[in-house]
C-alpha positions in Angstrom: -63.6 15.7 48.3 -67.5 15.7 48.0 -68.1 15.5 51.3 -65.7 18.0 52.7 -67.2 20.7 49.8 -70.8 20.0 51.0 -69.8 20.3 55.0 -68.2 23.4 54.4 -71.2 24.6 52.3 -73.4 23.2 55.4 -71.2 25.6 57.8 -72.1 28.4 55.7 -75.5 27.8 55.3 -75.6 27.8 59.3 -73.6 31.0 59.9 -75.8 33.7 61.3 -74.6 36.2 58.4 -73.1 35.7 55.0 -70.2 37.7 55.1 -68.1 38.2 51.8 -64.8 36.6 52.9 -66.9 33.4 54.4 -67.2 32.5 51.0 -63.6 31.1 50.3 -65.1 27.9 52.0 -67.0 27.0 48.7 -64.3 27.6 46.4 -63.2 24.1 46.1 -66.8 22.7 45.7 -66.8 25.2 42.9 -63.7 24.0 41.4 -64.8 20.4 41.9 -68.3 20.9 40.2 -66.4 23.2 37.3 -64.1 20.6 36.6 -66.6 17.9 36.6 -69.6 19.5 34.4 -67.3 21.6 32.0 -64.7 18.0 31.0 -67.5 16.5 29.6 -70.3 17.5 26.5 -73.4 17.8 27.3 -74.9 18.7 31.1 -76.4 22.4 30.0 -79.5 22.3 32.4 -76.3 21.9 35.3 -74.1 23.9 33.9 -76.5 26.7 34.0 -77.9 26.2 37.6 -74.0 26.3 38.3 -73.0 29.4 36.7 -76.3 30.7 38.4 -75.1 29.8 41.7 -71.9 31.0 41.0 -73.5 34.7 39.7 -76.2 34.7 42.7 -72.9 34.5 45.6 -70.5 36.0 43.4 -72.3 39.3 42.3 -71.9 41.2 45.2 -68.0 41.8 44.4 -68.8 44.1 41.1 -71.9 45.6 43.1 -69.5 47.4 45.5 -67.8 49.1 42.0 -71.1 50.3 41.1 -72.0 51.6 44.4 -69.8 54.1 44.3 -69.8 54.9 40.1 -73.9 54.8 40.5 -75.5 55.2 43.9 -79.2 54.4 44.0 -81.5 57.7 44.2 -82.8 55.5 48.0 -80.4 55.3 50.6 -80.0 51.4 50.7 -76.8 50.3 48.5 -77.0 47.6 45.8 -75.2 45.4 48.0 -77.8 45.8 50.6 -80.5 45.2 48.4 -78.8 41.7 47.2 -78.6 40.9 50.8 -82.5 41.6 51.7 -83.2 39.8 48.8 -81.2 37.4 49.9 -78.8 36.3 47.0 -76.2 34.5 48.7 -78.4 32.3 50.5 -80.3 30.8 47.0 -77.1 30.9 45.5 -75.7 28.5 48.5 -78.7 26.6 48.5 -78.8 25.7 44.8 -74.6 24.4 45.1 -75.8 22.2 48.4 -78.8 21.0 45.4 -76.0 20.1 42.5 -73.4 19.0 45.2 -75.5 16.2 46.9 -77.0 15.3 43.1 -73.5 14.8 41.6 -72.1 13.3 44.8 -75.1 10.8 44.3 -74.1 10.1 40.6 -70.3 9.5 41.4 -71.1 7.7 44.7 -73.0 5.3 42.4 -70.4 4.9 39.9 -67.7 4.6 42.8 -70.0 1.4 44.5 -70.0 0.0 41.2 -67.0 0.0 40.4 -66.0 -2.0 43.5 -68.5 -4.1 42.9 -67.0 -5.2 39.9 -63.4 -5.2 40.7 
């Protein structure tokens, strides 16, 4: 399930824009690296680079709310402003980071476990 979470994370990280709904692709690496980090004690420095990925593409849903409650005195919107910054794309790049690390850890423990059966 690794590697089908880290090639849909690739397509996205190859799309020309990062449109909102393009992000339903990464929803089950989320849930795979959720489930895997937050079963077990421990992991804080991961678990925070993950909930940072997580806030960095996420954001931009509650920014549209607060477009409209608080408009910036400029004319570009806070949505805009994530998206010159570009947000999404460090957000994307720091799952791809935890994704190949933990698919390296459980790779490993998968080879050894064949090794010993």
């Amino acid at each position: 399930f690794f590697e089908i979470s880290i090639v849909f994370a690739l397509v996205l990280l190859a799309a020309p824009h990062t449109q909102v709904y393009y992000f339903i692709l990464i929803l089950p690496a989320y849930l795979l690296l959720f489930d895997h980090l937050f079963s077990k004690p421990g992991n804080r420095f991961w678990k925070g680079l993950l909930t940072l990925s997580y806030l960095l593409i996420g954001f931009r849903a509650p920014l549209r709310i607060l477009d409209r409650i608080l408009p910036l005195p400029f004319a570009c919107p806070y949505i805009q402003l994530t998206n010159i910054l570009n947000f999404p794309f460090y957000g994307l790049l720091l799952l791809l980071i935890l994704l190949a690390h933990f698919y390296r850890q459980i790779g490993a423990v998968c080879s050894g476990e064949k090794e010993n059966a």
